[in-house]
Biopython code that builds the backbone (N, CA, C, O; Angstrom):
import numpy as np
from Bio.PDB.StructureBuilder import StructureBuilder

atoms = [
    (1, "UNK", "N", (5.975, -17.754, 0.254)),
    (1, "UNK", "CA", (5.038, -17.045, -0.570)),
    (1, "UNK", "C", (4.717, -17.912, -1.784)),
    (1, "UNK", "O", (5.634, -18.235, -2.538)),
    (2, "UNK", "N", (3.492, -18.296, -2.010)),
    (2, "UNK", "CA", (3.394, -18.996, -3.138)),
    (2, "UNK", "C", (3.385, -18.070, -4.727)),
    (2, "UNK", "O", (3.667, -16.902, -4.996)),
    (3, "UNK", "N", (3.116, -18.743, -5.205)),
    (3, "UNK", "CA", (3.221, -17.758, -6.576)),
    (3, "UNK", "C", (1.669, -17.786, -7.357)),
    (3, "UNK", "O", (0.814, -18.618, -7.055)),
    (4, "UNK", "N", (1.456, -16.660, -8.479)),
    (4, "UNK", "CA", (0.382, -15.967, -8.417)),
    (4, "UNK", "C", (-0.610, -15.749, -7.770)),
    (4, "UNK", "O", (-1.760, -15.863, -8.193)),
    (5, "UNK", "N", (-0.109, -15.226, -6.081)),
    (5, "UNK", "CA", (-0.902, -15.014, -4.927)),
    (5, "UNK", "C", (-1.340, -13.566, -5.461)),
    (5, "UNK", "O", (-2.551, -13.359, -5.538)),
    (6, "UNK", "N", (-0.679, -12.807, -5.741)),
    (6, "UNK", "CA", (-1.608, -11.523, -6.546)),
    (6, "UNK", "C", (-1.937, -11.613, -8.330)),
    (6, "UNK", "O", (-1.233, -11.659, -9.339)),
    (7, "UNK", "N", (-3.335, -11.606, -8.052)),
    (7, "UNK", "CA", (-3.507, -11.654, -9.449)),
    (7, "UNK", "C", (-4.188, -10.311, -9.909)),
    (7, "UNK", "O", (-4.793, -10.269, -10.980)),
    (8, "UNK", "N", (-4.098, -9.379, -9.209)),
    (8, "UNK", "CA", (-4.675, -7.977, -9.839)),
    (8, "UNK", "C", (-3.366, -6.974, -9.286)),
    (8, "UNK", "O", (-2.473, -7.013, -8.439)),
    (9, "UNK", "N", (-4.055, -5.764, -10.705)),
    (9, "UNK", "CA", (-2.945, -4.694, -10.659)),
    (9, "UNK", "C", (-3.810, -3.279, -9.973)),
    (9, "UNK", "O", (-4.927, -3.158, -10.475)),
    (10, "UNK", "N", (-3.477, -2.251, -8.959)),
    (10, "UNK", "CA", (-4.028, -0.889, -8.676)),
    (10, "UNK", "C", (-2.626, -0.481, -8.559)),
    (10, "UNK", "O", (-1.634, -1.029, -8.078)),
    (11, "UNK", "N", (-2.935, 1.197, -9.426)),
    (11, "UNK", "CA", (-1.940, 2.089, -9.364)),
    (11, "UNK", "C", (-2.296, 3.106, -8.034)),
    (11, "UNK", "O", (-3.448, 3.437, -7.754)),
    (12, "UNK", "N", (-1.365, 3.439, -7.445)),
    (12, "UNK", "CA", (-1.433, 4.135, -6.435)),
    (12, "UNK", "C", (-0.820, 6.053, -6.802)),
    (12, "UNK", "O", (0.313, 6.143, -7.274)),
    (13, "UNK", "N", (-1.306, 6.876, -6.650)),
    (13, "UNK", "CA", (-1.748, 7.931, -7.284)),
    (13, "UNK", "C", (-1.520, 8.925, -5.640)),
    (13, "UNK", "O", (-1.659, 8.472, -4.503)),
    (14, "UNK", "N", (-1.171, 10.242, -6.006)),
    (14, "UNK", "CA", (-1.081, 10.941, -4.832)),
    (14, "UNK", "C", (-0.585, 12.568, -5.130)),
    (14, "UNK", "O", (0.482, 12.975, -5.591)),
    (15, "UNK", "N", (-1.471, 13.121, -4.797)),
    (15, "UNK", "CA", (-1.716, 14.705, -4.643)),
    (15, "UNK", "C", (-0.524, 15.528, -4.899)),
    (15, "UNK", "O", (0.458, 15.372, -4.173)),
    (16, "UNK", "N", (-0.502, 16.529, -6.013)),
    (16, "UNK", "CA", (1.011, 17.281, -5.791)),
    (16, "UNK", "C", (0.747, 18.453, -5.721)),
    (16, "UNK", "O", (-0.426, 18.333, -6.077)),
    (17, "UNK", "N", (0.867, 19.569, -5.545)),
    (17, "UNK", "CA", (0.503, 21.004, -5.511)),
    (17, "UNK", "C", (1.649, 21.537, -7.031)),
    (17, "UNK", "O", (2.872, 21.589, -6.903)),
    (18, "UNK", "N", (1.101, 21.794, -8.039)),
    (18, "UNK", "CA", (1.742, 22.386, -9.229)),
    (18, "UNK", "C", (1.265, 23.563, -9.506)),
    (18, "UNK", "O", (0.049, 23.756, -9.492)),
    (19, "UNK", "N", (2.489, 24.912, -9.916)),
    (19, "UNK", "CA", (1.934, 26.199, -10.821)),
    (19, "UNK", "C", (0.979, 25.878, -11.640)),
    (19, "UNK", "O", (0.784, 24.942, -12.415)),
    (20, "UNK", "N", (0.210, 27.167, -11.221)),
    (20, "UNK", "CA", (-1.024, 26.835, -12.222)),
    (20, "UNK", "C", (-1.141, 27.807, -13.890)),
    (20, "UNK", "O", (-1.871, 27.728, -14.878)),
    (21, "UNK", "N", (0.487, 29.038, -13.301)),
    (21, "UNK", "CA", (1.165, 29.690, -14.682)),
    (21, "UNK", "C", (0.531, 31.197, -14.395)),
    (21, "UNK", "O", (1.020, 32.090, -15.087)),
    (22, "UNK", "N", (-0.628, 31.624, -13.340)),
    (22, "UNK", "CA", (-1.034, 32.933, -13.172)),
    (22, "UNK", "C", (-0.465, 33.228, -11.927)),
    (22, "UNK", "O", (-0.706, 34.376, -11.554)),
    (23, "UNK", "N", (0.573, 32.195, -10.768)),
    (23, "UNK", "CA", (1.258, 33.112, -9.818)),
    (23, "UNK", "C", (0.605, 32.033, -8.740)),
    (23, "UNK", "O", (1.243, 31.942, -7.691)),
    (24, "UNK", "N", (-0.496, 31.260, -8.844)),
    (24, "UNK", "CA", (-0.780, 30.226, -7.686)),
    (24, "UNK", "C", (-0.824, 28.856, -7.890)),
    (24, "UNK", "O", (-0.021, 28.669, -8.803)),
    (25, "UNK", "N", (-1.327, 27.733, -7.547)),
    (25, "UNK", "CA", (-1.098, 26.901, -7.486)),
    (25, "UNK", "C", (-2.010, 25.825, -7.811)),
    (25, "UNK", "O", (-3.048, 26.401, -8.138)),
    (26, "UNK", "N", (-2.166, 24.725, -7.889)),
    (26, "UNK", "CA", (-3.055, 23.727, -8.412)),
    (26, "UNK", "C", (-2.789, 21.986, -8.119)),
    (26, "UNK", "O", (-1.886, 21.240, -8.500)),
    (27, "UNK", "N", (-3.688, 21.806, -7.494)),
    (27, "UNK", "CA", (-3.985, 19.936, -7.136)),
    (27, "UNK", "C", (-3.643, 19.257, -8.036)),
    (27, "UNK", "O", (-4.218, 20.042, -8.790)),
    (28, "UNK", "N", (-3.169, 18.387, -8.836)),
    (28, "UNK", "CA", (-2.882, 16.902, -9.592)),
    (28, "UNK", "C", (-2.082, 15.939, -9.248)),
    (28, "UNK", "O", (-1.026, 15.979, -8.618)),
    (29, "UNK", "N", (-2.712, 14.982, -9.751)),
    (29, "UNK", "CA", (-3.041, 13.617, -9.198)),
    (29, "UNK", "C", (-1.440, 13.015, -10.114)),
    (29, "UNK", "O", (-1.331, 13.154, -11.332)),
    (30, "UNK", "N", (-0.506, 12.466, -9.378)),
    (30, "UNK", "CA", (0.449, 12.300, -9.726)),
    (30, "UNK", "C", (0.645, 10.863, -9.122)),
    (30, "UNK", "O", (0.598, 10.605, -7.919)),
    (31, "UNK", "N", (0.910, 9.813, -10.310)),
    (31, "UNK", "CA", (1.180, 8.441, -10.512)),
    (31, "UNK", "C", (2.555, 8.181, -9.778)),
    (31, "UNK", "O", (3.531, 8.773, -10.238)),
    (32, "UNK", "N", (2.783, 7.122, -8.374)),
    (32, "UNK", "CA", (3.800, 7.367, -7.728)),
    (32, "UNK", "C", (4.117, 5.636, -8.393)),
    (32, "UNK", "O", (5.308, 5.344, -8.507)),
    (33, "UNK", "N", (3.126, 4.615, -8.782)),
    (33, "UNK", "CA", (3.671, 3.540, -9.046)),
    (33, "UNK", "C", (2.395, 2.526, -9.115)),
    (33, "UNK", "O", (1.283, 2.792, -8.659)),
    (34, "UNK", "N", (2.842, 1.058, -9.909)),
    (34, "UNK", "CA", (1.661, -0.100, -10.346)),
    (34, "UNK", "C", (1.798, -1.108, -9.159)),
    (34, "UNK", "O", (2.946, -1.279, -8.748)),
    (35, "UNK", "N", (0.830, -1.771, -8.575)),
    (35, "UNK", "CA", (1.163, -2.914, -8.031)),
    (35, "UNK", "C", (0.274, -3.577, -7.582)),
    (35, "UNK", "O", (-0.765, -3.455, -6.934)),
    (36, "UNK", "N", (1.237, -4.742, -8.329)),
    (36, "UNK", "CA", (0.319, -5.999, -8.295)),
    (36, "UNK", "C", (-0.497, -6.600, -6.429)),
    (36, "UNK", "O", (-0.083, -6.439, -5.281)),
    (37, "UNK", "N", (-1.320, -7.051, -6.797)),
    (37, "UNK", "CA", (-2.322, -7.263, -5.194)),
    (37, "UNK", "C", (-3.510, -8.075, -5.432)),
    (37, "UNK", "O", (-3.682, -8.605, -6.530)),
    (38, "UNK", "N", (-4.319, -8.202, -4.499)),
    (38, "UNK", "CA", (-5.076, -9.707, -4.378)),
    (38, "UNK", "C", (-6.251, -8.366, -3.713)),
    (38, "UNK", "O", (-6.007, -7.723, -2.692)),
    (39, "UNK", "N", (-7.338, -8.210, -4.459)),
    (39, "UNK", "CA", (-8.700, -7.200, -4.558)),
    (39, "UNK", "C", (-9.891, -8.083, -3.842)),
    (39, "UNK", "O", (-10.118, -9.215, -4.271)),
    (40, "UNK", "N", (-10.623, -7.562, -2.779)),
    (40, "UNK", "CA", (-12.067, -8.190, -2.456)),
    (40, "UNK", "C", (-12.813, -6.817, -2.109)),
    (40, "UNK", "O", (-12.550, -5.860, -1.380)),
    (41, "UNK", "N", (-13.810, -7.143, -2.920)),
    (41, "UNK", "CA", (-14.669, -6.086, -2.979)),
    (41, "UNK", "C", (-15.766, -6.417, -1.887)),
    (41, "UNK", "O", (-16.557, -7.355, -1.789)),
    (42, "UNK", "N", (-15.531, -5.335, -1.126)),
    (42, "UNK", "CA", (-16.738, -5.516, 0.531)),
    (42, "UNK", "C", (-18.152, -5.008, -0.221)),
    (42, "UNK", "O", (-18.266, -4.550, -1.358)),
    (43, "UNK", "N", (-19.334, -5.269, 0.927)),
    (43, "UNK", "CA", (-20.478, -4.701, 0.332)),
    (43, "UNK", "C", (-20.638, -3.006, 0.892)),
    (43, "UNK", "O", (-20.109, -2.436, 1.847)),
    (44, "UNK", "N", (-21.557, -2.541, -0.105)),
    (44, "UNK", "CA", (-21.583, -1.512, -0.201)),
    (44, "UNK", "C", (-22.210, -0.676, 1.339)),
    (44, "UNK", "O", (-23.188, -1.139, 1.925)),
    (45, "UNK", "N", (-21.504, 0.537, 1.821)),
    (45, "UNK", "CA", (-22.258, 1.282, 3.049)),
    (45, "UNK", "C", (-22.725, 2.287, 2.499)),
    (45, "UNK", "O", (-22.425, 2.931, 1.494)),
    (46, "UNK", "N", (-23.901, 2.391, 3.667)),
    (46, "UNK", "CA", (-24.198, 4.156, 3.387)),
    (46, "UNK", "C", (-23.770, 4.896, 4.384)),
    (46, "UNK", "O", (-24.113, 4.609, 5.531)),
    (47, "UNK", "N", (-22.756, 6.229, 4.066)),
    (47, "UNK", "CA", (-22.361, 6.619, 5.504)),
    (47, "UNK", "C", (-23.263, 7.944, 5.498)),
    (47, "UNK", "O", (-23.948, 8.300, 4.539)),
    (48, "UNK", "N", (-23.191, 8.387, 6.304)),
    (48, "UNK", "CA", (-24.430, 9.346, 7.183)),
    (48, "UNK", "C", (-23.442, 10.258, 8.317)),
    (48, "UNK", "O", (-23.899, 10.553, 9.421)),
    (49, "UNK", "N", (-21.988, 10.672, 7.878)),
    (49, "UNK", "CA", (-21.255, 11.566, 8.733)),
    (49, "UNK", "C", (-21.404, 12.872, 8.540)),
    (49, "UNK", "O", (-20.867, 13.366, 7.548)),
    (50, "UNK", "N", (-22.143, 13.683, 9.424)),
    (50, "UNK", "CA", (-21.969, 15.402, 9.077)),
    (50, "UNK", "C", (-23.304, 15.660, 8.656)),
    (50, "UNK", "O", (-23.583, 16.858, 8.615)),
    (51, "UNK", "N", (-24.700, 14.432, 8.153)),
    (51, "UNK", "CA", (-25.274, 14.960, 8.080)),
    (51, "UNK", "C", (-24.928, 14.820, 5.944)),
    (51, "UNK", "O", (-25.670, 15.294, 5.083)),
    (52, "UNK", "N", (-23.844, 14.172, 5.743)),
    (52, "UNK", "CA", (-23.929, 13.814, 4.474)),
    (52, "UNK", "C", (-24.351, 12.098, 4.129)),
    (52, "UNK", "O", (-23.933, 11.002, 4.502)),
    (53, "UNK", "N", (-25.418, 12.605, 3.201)),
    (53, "UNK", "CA", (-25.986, 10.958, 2.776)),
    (53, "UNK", "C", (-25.722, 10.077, 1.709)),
    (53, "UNK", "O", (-26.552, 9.973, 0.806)),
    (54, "UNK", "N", (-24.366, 9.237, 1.688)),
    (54, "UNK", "CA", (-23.840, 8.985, 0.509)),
    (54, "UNK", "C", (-23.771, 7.217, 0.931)),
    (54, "UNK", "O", (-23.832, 6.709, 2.051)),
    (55, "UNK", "N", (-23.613, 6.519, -0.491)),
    (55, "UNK", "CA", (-23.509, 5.382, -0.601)),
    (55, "UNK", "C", (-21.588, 5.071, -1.078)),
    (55, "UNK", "O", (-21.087, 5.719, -1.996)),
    (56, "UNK", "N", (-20.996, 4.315, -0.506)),
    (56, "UNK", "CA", (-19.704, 4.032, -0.810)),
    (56, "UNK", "C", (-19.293, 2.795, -1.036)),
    (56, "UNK", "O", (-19.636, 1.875, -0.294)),
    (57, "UNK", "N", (-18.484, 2.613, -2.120)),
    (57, "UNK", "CA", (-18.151, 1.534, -2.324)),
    (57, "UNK", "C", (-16.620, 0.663, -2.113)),
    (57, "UNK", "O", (-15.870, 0.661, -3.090)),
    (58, "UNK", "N", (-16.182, -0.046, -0.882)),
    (58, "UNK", "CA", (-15.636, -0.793, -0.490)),
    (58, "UNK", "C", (-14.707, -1.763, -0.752)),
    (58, "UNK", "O", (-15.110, -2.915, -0.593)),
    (59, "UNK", "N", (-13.381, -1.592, -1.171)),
    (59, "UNK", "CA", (-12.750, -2.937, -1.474)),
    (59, "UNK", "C", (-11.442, -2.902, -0.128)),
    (59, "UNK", "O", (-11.077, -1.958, 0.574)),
    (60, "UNK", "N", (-11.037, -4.167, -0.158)),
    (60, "UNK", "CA", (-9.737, -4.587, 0.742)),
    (60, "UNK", "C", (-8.858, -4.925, -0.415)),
    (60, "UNK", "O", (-9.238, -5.393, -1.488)),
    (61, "UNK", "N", (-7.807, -4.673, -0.115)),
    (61, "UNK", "CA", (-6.401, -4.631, -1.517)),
    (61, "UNK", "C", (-5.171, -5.451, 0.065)),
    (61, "UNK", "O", (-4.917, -4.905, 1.138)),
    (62, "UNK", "N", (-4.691, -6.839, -0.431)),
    (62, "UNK", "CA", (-3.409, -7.307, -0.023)),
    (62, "UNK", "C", (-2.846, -6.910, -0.787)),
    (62, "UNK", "O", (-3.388, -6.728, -1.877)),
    (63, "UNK", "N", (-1.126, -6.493, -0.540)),
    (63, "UNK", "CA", (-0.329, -6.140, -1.397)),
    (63, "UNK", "C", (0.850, -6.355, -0.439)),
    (63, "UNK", "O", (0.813, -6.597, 0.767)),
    (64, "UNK", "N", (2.148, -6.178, -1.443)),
    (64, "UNK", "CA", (3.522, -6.401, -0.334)),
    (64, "UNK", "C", (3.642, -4.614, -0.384)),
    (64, "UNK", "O", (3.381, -3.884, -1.340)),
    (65, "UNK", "N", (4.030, -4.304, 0.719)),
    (65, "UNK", "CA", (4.595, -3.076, 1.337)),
    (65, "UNK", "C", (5.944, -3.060, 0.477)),
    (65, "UNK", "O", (6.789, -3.954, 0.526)),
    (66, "UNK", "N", (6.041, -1.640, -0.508)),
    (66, "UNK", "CA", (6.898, -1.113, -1.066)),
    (66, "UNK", "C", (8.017, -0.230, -0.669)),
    (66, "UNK", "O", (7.921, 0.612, -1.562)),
    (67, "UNK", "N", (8.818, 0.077, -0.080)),
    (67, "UNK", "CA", (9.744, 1.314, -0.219)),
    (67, "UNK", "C", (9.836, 2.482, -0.369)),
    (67, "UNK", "O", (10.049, 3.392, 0.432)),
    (68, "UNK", "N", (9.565, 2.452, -2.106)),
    (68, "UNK", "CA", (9.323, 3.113, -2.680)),
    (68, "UNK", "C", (8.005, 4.496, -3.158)),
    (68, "UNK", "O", (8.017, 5.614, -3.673)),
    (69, "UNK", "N", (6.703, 3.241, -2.424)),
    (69, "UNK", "CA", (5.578, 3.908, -2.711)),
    (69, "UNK", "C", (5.275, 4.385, -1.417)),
    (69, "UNK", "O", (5.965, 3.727, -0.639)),
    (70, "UNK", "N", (4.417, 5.403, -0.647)),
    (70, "UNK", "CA", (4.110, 5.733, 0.651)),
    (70, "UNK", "C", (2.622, 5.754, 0.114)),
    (70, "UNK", "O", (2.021, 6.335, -0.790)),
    (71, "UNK", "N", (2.292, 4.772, 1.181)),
    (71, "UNK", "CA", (0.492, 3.871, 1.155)),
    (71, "UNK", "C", (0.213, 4.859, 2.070)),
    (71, "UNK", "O", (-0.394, 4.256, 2.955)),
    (72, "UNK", "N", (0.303, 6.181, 2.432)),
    (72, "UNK", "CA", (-0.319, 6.971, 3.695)),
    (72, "UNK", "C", (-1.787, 7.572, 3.302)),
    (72, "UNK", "O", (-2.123, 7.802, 2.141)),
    (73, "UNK", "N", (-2.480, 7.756, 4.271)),
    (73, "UNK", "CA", (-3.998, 7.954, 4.439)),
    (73, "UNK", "C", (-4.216, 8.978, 3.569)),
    (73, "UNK", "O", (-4.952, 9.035, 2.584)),
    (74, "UNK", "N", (-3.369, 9.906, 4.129)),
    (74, "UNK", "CA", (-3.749, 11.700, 3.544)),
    (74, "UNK", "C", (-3.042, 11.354, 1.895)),
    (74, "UNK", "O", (-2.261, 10.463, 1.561)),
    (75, "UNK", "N", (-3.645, 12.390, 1.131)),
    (75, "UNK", "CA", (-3.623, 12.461, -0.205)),
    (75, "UNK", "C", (-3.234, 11.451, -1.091)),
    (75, "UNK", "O", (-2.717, 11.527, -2.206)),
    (76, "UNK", "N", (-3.594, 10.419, -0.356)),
    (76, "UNK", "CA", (-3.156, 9.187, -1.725)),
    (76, "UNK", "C", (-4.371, 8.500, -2.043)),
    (76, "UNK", "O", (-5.311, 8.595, -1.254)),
    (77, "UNK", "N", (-4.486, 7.810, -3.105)),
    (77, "UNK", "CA", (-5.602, 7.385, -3.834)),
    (77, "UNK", "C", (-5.544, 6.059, -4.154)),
    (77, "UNK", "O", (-4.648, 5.579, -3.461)),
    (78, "UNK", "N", (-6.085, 5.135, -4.913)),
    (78, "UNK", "CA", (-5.910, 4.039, -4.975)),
    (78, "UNK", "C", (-6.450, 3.820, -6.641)),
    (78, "UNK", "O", (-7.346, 4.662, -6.602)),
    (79, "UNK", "N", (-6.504, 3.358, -7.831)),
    (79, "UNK", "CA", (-7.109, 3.335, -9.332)),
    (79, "UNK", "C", (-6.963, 1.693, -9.213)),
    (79, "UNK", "O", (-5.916, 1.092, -8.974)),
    (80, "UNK", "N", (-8.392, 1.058, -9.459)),
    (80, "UNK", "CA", (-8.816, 0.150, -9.743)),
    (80, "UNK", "C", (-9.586, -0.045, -10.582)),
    (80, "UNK", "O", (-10.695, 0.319, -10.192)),
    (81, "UNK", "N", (-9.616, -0.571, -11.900)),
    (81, "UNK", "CA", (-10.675, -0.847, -12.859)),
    (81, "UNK", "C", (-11.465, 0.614, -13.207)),
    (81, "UNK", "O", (-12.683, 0.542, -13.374)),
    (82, "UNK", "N", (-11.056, 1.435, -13.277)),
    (82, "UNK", "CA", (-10.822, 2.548, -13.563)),
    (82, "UNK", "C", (-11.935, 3.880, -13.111)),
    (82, "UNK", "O", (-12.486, 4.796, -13.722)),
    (83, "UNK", "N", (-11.879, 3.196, -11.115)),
    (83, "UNK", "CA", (-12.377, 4.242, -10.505)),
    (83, "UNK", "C", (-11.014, 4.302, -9.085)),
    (83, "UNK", "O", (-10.103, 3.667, -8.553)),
    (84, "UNK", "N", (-11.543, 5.185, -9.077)),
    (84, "UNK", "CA", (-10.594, 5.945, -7.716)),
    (84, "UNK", "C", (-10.848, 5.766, -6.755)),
    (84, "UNK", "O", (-11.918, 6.251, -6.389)),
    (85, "UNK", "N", (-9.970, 4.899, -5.667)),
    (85, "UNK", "CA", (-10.524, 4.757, -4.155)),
    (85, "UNK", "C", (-9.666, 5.452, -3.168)),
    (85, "UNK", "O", (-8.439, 5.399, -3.249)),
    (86, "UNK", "N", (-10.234, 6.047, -2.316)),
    (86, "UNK", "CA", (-9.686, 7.377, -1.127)),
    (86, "UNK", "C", (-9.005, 6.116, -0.022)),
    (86, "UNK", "O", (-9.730, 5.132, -0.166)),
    (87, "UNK", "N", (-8.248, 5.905, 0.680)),
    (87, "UNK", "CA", (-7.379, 5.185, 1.485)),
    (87, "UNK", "C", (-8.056, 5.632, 2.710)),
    (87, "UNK", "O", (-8.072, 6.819, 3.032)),
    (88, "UNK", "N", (-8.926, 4.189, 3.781)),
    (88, "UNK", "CA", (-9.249, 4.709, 4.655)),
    (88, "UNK", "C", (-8.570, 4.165, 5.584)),
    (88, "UNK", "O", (-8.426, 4.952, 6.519)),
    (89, "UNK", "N", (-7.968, 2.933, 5.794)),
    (89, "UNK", "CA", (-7.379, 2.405, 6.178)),
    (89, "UNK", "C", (-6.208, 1.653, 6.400)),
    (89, "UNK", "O", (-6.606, 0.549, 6.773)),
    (90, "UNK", "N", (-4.965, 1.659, 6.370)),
    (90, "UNK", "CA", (-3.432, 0.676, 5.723)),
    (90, "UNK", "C", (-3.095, -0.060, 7.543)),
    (90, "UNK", "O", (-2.716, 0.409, 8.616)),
    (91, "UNK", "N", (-3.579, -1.669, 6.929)),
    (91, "UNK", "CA", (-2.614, -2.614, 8.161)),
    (91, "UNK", "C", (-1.940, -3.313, 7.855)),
    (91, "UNK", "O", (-2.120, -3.838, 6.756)),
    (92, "UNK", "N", (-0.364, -3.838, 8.979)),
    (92, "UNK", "CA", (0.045, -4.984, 8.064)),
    (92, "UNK", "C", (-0.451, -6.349, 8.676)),
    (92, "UNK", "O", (-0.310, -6.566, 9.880)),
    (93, "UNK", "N", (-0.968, -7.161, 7.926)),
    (93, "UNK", "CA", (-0.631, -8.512, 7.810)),
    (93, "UNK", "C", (-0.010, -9.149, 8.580)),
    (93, "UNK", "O", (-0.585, -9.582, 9.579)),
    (94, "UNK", "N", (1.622, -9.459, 8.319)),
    (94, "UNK", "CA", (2.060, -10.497, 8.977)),
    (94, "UNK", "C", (3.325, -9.471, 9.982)),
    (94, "UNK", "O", (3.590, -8.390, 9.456)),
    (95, "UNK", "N", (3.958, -9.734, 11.145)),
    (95, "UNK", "CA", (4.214, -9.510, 12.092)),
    (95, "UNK", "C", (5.525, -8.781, 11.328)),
    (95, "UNK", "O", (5.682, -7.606, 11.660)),
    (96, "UNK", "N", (6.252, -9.185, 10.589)),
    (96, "UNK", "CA", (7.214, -8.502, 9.530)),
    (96, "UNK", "C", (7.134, -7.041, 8.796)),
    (96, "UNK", "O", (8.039, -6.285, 8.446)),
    (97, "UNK", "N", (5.699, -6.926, 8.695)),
    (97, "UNK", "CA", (5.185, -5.510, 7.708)),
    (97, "UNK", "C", (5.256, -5.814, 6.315)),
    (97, "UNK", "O", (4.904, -4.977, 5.484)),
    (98, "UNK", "N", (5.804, -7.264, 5.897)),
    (98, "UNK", "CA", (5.898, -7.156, 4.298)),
    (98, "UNK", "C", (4.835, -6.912, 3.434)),
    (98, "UNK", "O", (4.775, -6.093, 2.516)),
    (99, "UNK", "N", (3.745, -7.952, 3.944)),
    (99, "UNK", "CA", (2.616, -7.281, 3.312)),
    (99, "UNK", "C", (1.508, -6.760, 4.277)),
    (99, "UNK", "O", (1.284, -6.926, 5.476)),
    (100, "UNK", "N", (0.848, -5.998, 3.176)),
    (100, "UNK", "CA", (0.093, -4.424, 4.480)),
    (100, "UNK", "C", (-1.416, -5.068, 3.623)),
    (100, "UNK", "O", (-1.479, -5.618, 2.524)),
    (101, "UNK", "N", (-2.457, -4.767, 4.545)),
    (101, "UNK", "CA", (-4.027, -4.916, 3.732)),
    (101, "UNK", "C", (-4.855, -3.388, 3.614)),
    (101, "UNK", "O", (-5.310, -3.117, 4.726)),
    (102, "UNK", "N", (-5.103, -2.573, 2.837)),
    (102, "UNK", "CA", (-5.713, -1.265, 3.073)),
    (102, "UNK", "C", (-7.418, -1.632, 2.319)),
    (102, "UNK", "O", (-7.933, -2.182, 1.345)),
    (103, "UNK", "N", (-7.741, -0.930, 3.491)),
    (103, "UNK", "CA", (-9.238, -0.783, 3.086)),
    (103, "UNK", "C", (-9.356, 0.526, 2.306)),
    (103, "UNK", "O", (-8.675, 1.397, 2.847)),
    (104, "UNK", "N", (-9.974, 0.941, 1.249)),
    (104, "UNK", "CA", (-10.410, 2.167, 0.645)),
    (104, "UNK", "C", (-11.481, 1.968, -0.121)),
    (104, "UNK", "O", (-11.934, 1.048, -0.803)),
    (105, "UNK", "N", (-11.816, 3.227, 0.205)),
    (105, "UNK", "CA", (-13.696, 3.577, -0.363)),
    (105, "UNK", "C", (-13.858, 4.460, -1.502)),
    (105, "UNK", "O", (-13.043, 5.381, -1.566)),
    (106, "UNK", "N", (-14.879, 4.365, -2.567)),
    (106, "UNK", "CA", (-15.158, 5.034, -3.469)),
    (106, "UNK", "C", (-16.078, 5.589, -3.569)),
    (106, "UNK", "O", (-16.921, 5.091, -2.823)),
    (107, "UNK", "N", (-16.544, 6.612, -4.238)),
    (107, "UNK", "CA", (-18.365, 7.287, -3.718)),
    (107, "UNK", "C", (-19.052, 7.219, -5.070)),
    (107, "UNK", "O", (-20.210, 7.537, -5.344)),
    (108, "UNK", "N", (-17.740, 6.557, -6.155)),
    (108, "UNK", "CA", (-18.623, 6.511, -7.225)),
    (108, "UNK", "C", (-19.142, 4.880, -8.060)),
    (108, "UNK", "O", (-18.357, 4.092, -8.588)),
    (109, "UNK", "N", (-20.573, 4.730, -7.971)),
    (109, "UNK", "CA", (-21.074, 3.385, -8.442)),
    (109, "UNK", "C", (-21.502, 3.090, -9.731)),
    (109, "UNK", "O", (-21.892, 1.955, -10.007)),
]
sb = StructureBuilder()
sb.init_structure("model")
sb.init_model(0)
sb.init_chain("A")
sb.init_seg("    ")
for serial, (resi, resn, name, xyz) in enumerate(atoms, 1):
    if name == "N":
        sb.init_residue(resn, " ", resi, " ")
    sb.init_atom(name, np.array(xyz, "f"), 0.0, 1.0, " ", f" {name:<3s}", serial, name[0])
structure = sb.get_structure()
């Protein structure tokens, strides 16, 4: 591994169900951890699923596969430069799993 192969930081962020203090419950976005990774921003799609017409914006994130953090599809998020990307994709890399590449999309430009 050479060294400063990651030169950018995204916090990875993920859904908790909390009292909301009247007896039910409530969504927030709960900080599971920082990490450092190597960012390429793809060009922009328009997706057209359902009949919804939206423009999204695209990056690929290398990073080493953590332990600690769970990179899974459902309710986790991605904070880059201080927009939010939805996880559409997590692969690994090299035949080991150390480091994983996830594609995730943003809807806001």
């Amino acid at each position: 591994m050479r060294p400063r192969k990651y030169i950018n930081r995204v916090s990875v962020y993920q859904g908790v169900a909390t009292a909301d203090g009247v007896g039910g419950s409530t969504s927030v976005m709960s900080l599971l951890g920082d990490s450092w990774c190597n960012v390429k921003t793809l060009s922009v799609q328009r997706v057209t699923d359902l009949g919804l017409n939206e423009n999204s914006l695209l990056i690929e994130v290398n990073l080493r596969d953590r332990s600690d953090i769970d990179y899974s599809i459902t309710n986790t998020q991605l904070k880059y430069q201080n927009l939010f990307y939805n996880i559409i994709r997590v692969e690994p890399i090299n035949l080991d799993g150390k480091e994983i590449k996830i594609t995730a999309a943003s809807n806001q430009l």
